[in-house]
C-alpha positions as CSV (number, residue, x, y, z in Angstrom):
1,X,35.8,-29.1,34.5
2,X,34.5,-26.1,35.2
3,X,34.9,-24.5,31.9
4,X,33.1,-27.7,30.0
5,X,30.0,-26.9,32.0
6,X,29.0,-23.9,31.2
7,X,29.0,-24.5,27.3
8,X,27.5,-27.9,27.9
9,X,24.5,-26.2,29.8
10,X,24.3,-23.6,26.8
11,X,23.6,-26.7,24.2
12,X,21.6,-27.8,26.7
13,X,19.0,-25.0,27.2
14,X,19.5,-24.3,23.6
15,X,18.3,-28.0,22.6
16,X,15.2,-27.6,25.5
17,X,14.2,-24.1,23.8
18,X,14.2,-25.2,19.8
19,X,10.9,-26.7,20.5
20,X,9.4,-23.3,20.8
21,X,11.3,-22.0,17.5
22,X,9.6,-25.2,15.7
23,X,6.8,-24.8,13.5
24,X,3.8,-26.6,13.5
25,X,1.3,-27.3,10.6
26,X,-2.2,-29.0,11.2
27,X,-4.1,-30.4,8.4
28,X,-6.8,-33.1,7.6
29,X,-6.3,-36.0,6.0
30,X,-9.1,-37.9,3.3
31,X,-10.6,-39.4,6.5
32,X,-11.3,-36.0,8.1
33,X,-8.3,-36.9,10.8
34,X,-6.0,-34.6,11.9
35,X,-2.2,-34.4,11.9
36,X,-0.4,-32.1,13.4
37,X,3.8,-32.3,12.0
38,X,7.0,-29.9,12.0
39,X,6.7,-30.2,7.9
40,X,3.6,-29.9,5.5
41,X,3.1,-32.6,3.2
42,X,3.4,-32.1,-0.2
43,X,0.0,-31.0,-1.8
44,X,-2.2,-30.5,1.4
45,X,-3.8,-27.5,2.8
46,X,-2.2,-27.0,6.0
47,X,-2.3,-24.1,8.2
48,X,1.1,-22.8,9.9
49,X,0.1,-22.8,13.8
50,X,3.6,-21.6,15.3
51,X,6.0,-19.6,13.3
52,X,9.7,-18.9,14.4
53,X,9.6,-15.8,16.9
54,X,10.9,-12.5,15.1
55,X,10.9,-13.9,11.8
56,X,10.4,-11.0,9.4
57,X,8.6,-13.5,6.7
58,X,6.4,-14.8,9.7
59,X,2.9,-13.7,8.0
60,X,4.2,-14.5,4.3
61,X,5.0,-18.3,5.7
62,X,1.7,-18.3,7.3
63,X,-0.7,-17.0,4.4
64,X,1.2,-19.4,1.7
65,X,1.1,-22.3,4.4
66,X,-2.8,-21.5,4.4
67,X,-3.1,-21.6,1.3
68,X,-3.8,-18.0,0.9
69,X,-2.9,-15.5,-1.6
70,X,0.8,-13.8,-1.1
71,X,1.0,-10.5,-0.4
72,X,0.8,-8.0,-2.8
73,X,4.3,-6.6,-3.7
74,X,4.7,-2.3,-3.9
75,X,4.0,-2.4,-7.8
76,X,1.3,-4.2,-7.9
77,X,-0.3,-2.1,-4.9
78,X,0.8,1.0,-6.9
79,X,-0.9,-0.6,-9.7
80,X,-4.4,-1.2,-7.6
81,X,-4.1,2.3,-6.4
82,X,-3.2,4.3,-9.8
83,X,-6.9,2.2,-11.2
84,X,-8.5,3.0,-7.5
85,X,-7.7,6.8,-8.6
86,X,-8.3,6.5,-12.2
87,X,-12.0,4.9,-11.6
88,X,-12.8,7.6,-8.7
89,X,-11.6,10.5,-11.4
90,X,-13.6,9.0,-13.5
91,X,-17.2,8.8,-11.7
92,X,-16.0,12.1,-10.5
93,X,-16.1,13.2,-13.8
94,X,-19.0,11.3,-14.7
95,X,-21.2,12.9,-12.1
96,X,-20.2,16.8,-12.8
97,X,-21.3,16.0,-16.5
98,X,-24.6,15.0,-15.3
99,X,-25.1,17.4,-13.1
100,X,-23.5,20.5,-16.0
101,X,-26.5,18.1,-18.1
102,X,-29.3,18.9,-15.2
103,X,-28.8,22.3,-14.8
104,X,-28.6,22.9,-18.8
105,X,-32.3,21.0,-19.3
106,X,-33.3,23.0,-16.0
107,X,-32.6,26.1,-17.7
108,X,-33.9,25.2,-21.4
109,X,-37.0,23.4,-19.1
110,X,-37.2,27.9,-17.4
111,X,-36.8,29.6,-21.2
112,X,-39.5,27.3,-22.5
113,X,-41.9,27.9,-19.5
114,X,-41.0,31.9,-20.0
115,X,-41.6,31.2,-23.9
116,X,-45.1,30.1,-23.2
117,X,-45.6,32.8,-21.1
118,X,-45.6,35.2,-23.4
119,X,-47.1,33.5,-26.6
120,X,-49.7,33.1,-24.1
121,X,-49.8,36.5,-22.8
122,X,-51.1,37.9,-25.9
123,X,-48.4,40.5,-26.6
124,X,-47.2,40.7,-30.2
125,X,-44.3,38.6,-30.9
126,X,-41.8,39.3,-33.7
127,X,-39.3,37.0,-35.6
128,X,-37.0,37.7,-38.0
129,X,-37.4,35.8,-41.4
130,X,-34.9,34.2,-44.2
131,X,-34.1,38.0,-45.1
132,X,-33.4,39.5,-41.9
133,X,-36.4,41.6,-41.3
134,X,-38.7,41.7,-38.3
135,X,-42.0,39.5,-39.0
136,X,-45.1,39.5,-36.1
137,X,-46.8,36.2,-35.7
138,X,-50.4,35.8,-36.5
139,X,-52.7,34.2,-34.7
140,X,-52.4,31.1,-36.4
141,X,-48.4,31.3,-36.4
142,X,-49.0,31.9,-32.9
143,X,-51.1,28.8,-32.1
144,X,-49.0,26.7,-33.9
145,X,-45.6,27.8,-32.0
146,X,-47.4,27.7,-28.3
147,X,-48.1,23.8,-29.5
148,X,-44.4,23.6,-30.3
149,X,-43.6,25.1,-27.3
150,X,-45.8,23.1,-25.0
151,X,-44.4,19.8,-26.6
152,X,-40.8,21.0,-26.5
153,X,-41.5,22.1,-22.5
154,X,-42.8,18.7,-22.2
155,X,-39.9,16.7,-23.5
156,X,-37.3,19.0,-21.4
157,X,-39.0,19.7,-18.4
158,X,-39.6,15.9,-16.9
Protein backbone atom coordinates (compact mmCIF):
# COMPACT_ATOMS: atom_id res chain seq x y z
CA UNK A 1 0.00 0.00 0.00
CA UNK A 2 2.69 1.90 0.66
CA UNK A 3 4.13 2.03 -2.74
CA UNK A 4 0.47 3.20 -4.29
CA UNK A 5 0.77 6.27 -2.16
CA UNK A 6 3.43 7.92 -3.03
CA UNK A 7 2.56 8.06 -6.88
CA UNK A 8 -0.97 8.79 -5.93
CA UNK A 9 0.16 11.94 -3.92
CA UNK A 10 2.43 12.89 -6.97
CA UNK A 11 -0.86 13.10 -9.33
CA UNK A 12 -2.25 14.62 -6.62
CA UNK A 13 0.06 17.77 -6.09
CA UNK A 14 0.57 17.68 -9.78
CA UNK A 15 -3.37 18.09 -10.48
CA UNK A 16 -3.40 20.97 -7.32
CA UNK A 17 -0.33 22.79 -9.13
CA UNK A 18 -1.72 22.83 -13.09
CA UNK A 19 -3.79 25.68 -12.00
CA UNK A 20 -0.75 27.88 -11.77
CA UNK A 21 0.69 26.52 -15.29
CA UNK A 22 -2.88 27.66 -16.77
CA UNK A 23 -3.24 30.63 -18.75
CA UNK A 24 -5.59 33.16 -18.48
CA UNK A 25 -7.05 35.57 -21.08
CA UNK A 26 -9.31 38.60 -20.10
CA UNK A 27 -11.33 40.42 -22.70
CA UNK A 28 -14.56 42.54 -23.11
CA UNK A 29 -17.44 41.47 -24.55
CA UNK A 30 -20.04 44.05 -26.93
CA UNK A 31 -21.59 44.96 -23.61
CA UNK A 32 -18.27 46.28 -22.13
CA UNK A 33 -18.40 42.93 -19.60
CA UNK A 34 -15.57 41.13 -18.87
CA UNK A 35 -14.55 37.45 -19.11
CA UNK A 36 -11.89 36.03 -17.94
CA UNK A 37 -11.26 32.02 -19.65
CA UNK A 38 -8.30 29.44 -20.04
CA UNK A 39 -8.95 29.91 -24.04
CA UNK A 40 -9.42 33.17 -26.26
CA UNK A 41 -12.33 33.22 -28.28
CA UNK A 42 -12.05 33.31 -31.72
CA UNK A 43 -11.79 36.98 -33.15
CA UNK A 44 -11.56 38.94 -29.84
CA UNK A 45 -8.84 41.09 -28.45
CA UNK A 46 -7.81 39.41 -25.44
CA UNK A 47 -4.84 40.00 -23.35
CA UNK A 48 -2.77 36.85 -22.06
CA UNK A 49 -2.65 37.55 -18.01
CA UNK A 50 -0.65 34.23 -16.95
CA UNK A 51 1.62 32.44 -19.22
CA UNK A 52 3.12 28.94 -18.42
CA UNK A 53 6.38 29.56 -16.07
CA UNK A 54 9.69 29.05 -18.16
CA UNK A 55 8.15 29.05 -21.39
CA UNK A 56 10.70 30.30 -23.90
CA UNK A 57 7.67 31.68 -26.35
CA UNK A 58 6.18 33.30 -23.08
CA UNK A 59 6.39 37.10 -24.56
CA UNK A 60 5.60 35.86 -28.32
CA UNK A 61 2.22 34.20 -26.79
CA UNK A 62 1.58 37.34 -24.89
CA UNK A 63 2.19 40.18 -27.66
CA UNK A 64 0.04 37.98 -30.35
CA UNK A 65 -2.61 37.28 -27.52
CA UNK A 66 -2.60 41.24 -27.25
CA UNK A 67 -3.06 41.75 -30.26
CA UNK A 68 0.36 43.25 -30.87
CA UNK A 69 2.78 43.03 -33.51
CA UNK A 70 5.27 39.74 -33.47
CA UNK A 71 8.50 40.20 -32.96
CA UNK A 72 10.77 41.06 -35.42
CA UNK A 73 12.80 38.04 -36.73
CA UNK A 74 17.04 38.55 -37.20
CA UNK A 75 16.59 39.42 -40.99
CA UNK A 76 14.24 41.77 -40.79
CA UNK A 77 16.21 43.50 -37.76
CA UNK A 78 19.26 43.22 -40.05
CA UNK A 79 17.14 44.71 -42.53
CA UNK A 80 15.95 47.89 -40.18
CA UNK A 81 19.58 48.26 -39.17
CA UNK A 82 21.41 48.04 -42.77
CA UNK A 83 18.57 51.26 -43.75
CA UNK A 84 19.31 52.75 -39.97
CA UNK A 85 23.11 52.85 -41.31
CA UNK A 86 22.41 53.60 -44.82
CA UNK A 87 20.16 56.85 -43.92
CA UNK A 88 22.82 58.00 -41.13
CA UNK A 89 25.70 57.65 -44.01
CA UNK A 90 23.63 59.45 -45.86
CA UNK A 91 22.87 62.77 -43.75
CA UNK A 92 26.37 62.15 -42.82
CA UNK A 93 27.25 62.79 -46.22
CA UNK A 94 24.74 65.21 -46.77
CA UNK A 95 26.01 67.56 -44.04
CA UNK A 96 29.93 67.39 -45.08
CA UNK A 97 28.63 68.61 -48.65
CA UNK A 98 27.06 71.55 -47.14
CA UNK A 99 29.54 72.41 -45.04
CA UNK A 100 32.66 71.63 -48.19
CA UNK A 101 29.51 74.22 -49.91
CA UNK A 102 29.97 76.91 -46.86
CA UNK A 103 33.43 77.11 -46.65
CA UNK A 104 33.79 77.36 -50.69
CA UNK A 105 31.15 80.57 -50.79
CA UNK A 106 33.08 81.71 -47.59
CA UNK A 107 36.17 81.77 -49.43
CA UNK A 108 34.77 83.19 -52.95
CA UNK A 109 32.54 85.66 -50.38
CA UNK A 110 37.02 86.63 -48.93
CA UNK A 111 38.43 86.84 -52.79
CA UNK A 112 35.53 89.08 -53.78
CA UNK A 113 35.83 91.41 -50.67
CA UNK A 114 39.87 91.37 -51.36
CA UNK A 115 38.84 92.06 -55.22
CA UNK A 116 37.13 95.22 -54.21
CA UNK A 117 39.81 96.10 -52.17
CA UNK A 118 41.89 96.81 -54.60
CA UNK A 119 39.77 98.16 -57.62
CA UNK A 120 38.99 100.39 -54.87
CA UNK A 121 42.42 101.09 -53.72
CA UNK A 122 43.27 102.91 -56.81
CA UNK A 123 46.32 100.89 -57.88
CA UNK A 124 46.55 99.96 -61.55
CA UNK A 125 44.99 96.71 -62.35
CA UNK A 126 46.04 94.66 -65.36
CA UNK A 127 44.17 91.85 -67.35
CA UNK A 128 45.16 89.87 -69.94
CA UNK A 129 42.94 90.13 -73.23
CA UNK A 130 41.74 87.52 -76.08
CA UNK A 131 45.53 87.56 -77.25
CA UNK A 132 47.33 87.05 -74.20
CA UNK A 133 48.79 90.35 -73.54
CA UNK A 134 48.65 92.43 -70.38
CA UNK A 135 45.76 95.24 -70.60
CA UNK A 136 45.33 98.00 -67.51
CA UNK A 137 41.77 98.96 -66.84
CA UNK A 138 40.68 102.44 -67.25
CA UNK A 139 38.75 104.31 -65.20
CA UNK A 140 35.67 103.38 -66.83
CA UNK A 141 36.66 99.59 -67.10
CA UNK A 142 37.33 100.04 -63.58
CA UNK A 143 33.93 101.35 -62.47
CA UNK A 144 32.18 99.00 -64.31
CA UNK A 145 34.07 95.81 -62.72
CA UNK A 146 33.96 97.28 -58.91
CA UNK A 147 29.87 97.28 -59.89
CA UNK A 148 30.38 93.67 -60.98
CA UNK A 149 32.23 93.01 -58.07
CA UNK A 150 29.96 94.50 -55.54
CA UNK A 151 26.91 92.53 -57.06
CA UNK A 152 28.90 89.38 -57.27
CA UNK A 153 30.04 89.99 -53.34
CA UNK A 154 26.48 90.48 -52.76
CA UNK A 155 25.10 87.34 -54.11
CA UNK A 156 27.99 85.14 -52.37
CA UNK A 157 28.55 86.74 -49.26
CA UNK A 158 24.80 86.44 -47.61
Amino acid sequence: MRRLCLPVSALLALFAAMPAFAQIYQWHDAEGKTHYADIAPPGVNAVLLRVKPGSVTDAVEAAATAGSAQPKSLAEQELEFRQRRAEAAEAQAKAEDEEKQAAERARSCEQARNQLTALKSGQRIARLNSKGEREYLDEAGRVAEIERTEQYAASVCK
